[in-house]
C-alpha atoms as one frame of an Amber mdcrd trajectory, in Angstrom:
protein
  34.019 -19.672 -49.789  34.343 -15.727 -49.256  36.478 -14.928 -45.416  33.483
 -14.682 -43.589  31.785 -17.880 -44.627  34.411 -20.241 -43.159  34.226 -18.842
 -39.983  30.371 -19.555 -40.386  30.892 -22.976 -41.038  33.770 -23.627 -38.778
  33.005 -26.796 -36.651  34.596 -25.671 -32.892  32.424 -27.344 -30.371  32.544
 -31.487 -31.100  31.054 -33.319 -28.179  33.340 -36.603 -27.768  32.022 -40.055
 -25.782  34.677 -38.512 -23.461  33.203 -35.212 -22.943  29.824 -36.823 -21.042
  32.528 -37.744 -18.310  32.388 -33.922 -17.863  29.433 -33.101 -18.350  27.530
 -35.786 -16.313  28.873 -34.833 -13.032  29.050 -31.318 -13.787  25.236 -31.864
 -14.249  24.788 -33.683 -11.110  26.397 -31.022  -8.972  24.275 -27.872 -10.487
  20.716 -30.380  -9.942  22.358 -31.074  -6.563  22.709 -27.355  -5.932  20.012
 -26.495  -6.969  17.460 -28.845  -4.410  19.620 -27.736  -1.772  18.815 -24.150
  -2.352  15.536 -24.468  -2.707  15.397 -27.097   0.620  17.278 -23.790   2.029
  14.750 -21.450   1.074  12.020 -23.579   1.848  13.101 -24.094   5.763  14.808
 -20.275   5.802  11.527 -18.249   4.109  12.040 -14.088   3.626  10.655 -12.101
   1.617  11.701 -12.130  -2.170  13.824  -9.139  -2.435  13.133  -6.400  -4.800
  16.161  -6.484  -7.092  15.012 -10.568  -7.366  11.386  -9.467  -8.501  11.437
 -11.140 -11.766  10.632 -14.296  -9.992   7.561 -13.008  -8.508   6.722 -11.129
 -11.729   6.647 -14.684 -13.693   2.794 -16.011 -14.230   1.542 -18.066 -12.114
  -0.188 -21.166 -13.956  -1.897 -22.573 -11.510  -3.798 -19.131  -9.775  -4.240
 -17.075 -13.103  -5.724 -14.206 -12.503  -9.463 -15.387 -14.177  -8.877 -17.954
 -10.999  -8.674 -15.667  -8.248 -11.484 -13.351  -9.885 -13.801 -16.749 -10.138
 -12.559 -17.380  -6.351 -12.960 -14.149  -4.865 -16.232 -12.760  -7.050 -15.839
  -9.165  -6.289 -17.531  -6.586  -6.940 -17.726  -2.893  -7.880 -17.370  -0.682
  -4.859 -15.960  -3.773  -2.583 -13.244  -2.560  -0.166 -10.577  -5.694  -0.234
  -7.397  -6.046   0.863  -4.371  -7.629  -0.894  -1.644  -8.988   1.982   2.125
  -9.005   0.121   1.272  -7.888  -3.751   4.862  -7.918  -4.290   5.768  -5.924
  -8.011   1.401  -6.189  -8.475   0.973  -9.627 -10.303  -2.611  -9.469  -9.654
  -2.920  -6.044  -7.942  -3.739  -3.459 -11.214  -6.594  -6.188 -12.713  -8.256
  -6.659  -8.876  -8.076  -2.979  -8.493  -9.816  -2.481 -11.828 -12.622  -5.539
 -10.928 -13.450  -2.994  -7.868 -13.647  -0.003 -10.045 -15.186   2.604 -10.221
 -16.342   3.149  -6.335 -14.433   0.133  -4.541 -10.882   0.118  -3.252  -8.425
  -2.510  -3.134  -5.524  -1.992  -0.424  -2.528  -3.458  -0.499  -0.157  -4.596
   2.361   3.536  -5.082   2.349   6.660  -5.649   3.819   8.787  -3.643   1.715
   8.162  -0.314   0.147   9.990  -0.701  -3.152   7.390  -3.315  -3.391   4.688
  -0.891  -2.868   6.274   1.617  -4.732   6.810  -0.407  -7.868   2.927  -1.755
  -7.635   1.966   2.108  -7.575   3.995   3.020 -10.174   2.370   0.376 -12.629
  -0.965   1.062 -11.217  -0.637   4.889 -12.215   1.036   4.449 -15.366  -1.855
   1.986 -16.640  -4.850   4.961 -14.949  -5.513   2.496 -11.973  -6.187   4.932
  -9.037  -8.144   3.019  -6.791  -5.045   0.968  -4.866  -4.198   1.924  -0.864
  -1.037   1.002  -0.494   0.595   0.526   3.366   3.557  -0.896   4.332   3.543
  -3.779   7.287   3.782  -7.036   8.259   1.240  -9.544   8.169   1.527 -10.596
  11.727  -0.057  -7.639  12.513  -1.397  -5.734  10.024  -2.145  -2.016  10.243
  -6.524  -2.302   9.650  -8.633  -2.087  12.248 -10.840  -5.317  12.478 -13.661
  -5.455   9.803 -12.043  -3.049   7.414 -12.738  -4.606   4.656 -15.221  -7.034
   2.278 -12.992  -9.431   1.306  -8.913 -10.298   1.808  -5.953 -12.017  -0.115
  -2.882 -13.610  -0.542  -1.152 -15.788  -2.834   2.042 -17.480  -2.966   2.714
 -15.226   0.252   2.854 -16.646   3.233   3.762 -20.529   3.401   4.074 -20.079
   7.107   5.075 -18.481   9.872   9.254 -17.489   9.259   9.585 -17.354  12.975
  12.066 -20.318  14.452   9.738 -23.266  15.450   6.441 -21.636  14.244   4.778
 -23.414  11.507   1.760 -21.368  11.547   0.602 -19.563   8.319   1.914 -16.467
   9.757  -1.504 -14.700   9.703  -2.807 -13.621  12.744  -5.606 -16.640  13.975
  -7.922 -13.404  14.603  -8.119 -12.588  11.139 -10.209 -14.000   8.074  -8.484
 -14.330   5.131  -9.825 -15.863   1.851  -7.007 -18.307   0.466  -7.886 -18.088
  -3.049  -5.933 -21.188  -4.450  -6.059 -22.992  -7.111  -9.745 -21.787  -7.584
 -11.169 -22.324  -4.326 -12.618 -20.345  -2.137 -11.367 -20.841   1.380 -12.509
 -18.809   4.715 -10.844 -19.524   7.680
């Protein structure tokens, strides 16, 4: 064999009965770190933060976006609001559902967040999106603004010590759109 080809065919990595005494607990303590971080996260909520956004750019299997469209049946020249679009998973296709005379705002807690939704939005000709930053404890409409709102995978509840509410005001009507339901409450 030529110089190079030994070094392809070079055995280096042989996995021994002995090397699963290794691996097994090393195993263990990543699965074990693992459901403690997300236990963490799940009693210590924030916002996902925007140099993490790849997790909230990921599809979403179970609310594709034909599933919120089936849930939400909008229509041209609707005004609806979307509460935390994050990077704009579903924000450029709603905003084109509402096209050409509706307008979908969008609502959330951190600009880059807003500012990275834009940014798609214009660079695919979507020109119909509001964006405003706030939080959606209180957000920044008047009452009755608008035909129809949002959210998904937002708000699980309320991050507030000892508040397990969904952390949308009671006063407000949101449609849950989950799992292709339609939900007013």
């Amino acid at each position: 064999m030529a110089g190079g080809d030994d070094l392809m065919n070079a055995r280096t990595d042989k996995v021994t009965p002995g090397s699963y005494r290794v691996l097994k607990p090393a195993g263990a303590v990543l699965g074990g770190g693992l459901v403690a971080a997300a236990l963490w996260w799940r009693q210590h909520p924030s916002p996902c933060p925007y140099g993490q956004r790849f997790w909230v750019e990921a599809p979403h299997p179970s609310i594709t976006r034909a599933r919120l469209r089936e849930a939400l049946r909008p229509e041209s020249g609707e005004t609806l609001l979307e509460v935390g679009p994050g990077t704009g998973y579903y924000t450029v296709e709603a905003a084109r559902w509402l096209a050409p005379s509706g307008t979908l705002h969008i609502c959330d807690l951190q600009p880059e967040m807003l500012e990275h939704t834009t940014r798609i939005a214009a660079e695919q000709g979507v020109t119909n999106i509001e964006p405003a930053q706030g939080d959606a404890r209180s957000l920044p409409y008047p009452d009755a603004s608008f035909d129809g709102a949002y959210l998904v995978a937002v708000l699980g509840r309320d991050p507030r010590p000892g508040n397990r509410s969904s952390g949308v005001a009671p006063r407000d009507q949101v449609t849950r759109a989950t799992c292709g339901r339609r939900t007013v409450r």
